[in-house]
C-alpha positions as CSV (number, residue, x, y, z in Angstrom):
1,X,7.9,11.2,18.7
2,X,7.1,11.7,15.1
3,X,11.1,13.0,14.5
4,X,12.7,10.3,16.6
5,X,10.5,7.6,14.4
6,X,11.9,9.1,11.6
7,X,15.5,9.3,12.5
8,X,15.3,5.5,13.4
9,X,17.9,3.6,11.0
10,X,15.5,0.8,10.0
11,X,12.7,3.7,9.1
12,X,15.5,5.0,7.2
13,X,16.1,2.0,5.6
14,X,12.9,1.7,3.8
15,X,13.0,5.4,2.9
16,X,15.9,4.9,1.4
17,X,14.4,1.6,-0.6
18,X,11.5,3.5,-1.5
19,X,13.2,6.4,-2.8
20,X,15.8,4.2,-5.0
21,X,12.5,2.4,-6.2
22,X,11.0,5.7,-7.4
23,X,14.1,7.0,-8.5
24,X,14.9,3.8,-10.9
25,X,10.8,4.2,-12.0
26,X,11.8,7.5,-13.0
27,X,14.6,7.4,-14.4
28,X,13.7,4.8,-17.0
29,X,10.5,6.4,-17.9
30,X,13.4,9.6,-18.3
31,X,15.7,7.0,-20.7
32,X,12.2,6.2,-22.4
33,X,11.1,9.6,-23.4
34,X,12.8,9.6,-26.4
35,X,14.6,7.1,-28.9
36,X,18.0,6.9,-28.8
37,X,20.8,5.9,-31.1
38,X,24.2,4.4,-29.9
39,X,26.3,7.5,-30.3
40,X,23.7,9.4,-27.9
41,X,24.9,7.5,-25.3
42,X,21.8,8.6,-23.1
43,X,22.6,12.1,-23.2
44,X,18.7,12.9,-24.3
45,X,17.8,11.5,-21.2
46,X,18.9,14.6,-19.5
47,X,16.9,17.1,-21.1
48,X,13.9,14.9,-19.5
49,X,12.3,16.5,-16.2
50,X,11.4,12.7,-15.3
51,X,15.7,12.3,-15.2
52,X,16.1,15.0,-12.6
53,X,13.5,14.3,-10.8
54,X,14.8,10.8,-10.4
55,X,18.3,12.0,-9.8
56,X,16.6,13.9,-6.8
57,X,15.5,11.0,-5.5
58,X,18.5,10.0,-5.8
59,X,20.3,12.0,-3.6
60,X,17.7,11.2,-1.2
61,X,18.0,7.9,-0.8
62,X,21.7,9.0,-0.4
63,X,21.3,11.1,2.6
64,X,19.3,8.4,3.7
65,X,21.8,5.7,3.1
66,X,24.7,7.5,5.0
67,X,22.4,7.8,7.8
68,X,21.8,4.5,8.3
69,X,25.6,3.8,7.6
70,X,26.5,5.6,10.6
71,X,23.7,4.0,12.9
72,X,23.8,0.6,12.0
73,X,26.7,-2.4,10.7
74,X,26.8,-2.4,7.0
75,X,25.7,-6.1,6.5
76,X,22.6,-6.0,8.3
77,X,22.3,-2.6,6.4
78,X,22.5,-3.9,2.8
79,X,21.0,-7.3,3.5
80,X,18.1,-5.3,4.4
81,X,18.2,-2.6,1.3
82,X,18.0,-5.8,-0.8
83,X,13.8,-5.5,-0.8
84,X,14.7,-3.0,-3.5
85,X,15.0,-6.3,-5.2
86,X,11.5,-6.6,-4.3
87,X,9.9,-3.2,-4.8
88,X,11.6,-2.3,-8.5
89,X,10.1,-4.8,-10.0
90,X,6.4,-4.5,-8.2
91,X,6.5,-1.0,-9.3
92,X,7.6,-2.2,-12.8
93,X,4.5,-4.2,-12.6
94,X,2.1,-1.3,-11.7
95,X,3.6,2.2,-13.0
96,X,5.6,0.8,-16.1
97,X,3.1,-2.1,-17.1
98,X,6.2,-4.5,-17.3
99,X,5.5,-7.8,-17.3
100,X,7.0,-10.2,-14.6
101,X,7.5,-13.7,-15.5
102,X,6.7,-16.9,-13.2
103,X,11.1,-17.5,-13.1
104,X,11.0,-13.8,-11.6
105,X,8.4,-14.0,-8.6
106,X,9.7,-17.0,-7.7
107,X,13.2,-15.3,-7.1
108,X,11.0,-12.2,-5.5
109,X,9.9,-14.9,-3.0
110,X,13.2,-15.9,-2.1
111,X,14.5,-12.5,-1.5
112,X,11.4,-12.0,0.6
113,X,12.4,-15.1,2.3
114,X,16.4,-14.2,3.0
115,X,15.0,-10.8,4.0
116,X,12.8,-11.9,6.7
117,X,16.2,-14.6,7.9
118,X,17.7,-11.3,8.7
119,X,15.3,-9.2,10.4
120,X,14.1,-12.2,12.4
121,X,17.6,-11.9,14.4
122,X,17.8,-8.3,14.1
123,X,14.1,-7.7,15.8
124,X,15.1,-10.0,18.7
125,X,18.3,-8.0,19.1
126,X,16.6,-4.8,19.2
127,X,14.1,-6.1,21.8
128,X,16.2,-6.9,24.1
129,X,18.0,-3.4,24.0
């Protein structure tokens, strides 16, 4: 029960979301952890441990990805990754301390909104399978 849950495509999808939010968290703290100058390019960023864990993640979400690639069609696929529109900047907001400004939730809302036009269809679809 517990392996066929997690080999379902749409379960898959919000690992995969989850993981690309952490990664991005991760990453940025990783770009963060030390000043950088133009000519550096970012390349500090890779002696961080908070880099490779986030390129981890990474490949993750990657695995994940092709998964549901292979289960599913690719637009209801990517119309649904799209709540990584949602989760980056929430977890901006509680892990980075970033702040979100009125312009931004508003556009949050309407991703929420285009995400739930698409699973609407989707869930009646999968019902009557």
């Amino acid at each position: 029960m517990m392996k066929s849950l997690f080999l379902n495509p749409y379960v898959q999808i919000g690992l995969g979301a989850l993981t690309v939010t952490i990664s991005e968290l991760l990453m940025k703290v990783g770009a963060s952890a030390r000043p950088q100058t133009v000519a550096e390019l970012g390349v500090y960023a890779l002696a961080s441990w908070w880099t490779w864990l986030a390129i981890l993640f990474y490949l993750i979400s990657f695995a994940s990805w092709i998964y549901v690639l292979k289960t599913i069609p690719l637009g209801i696929a990517y119309g649904l990754i799209n709540v990584v529109h949602v989760l980056i900047p929430i977890g901006c907001r509680l892990f980075l301390h970033e702040h979100i400004t009125t312009q931004r939730w508003m556009g949050i809302l309407l991703v929420l909104a285009g995400l739930l036009l698409i699973v609407k269809p989707v869930a009646k679809l999968e019902e009557k399978l």
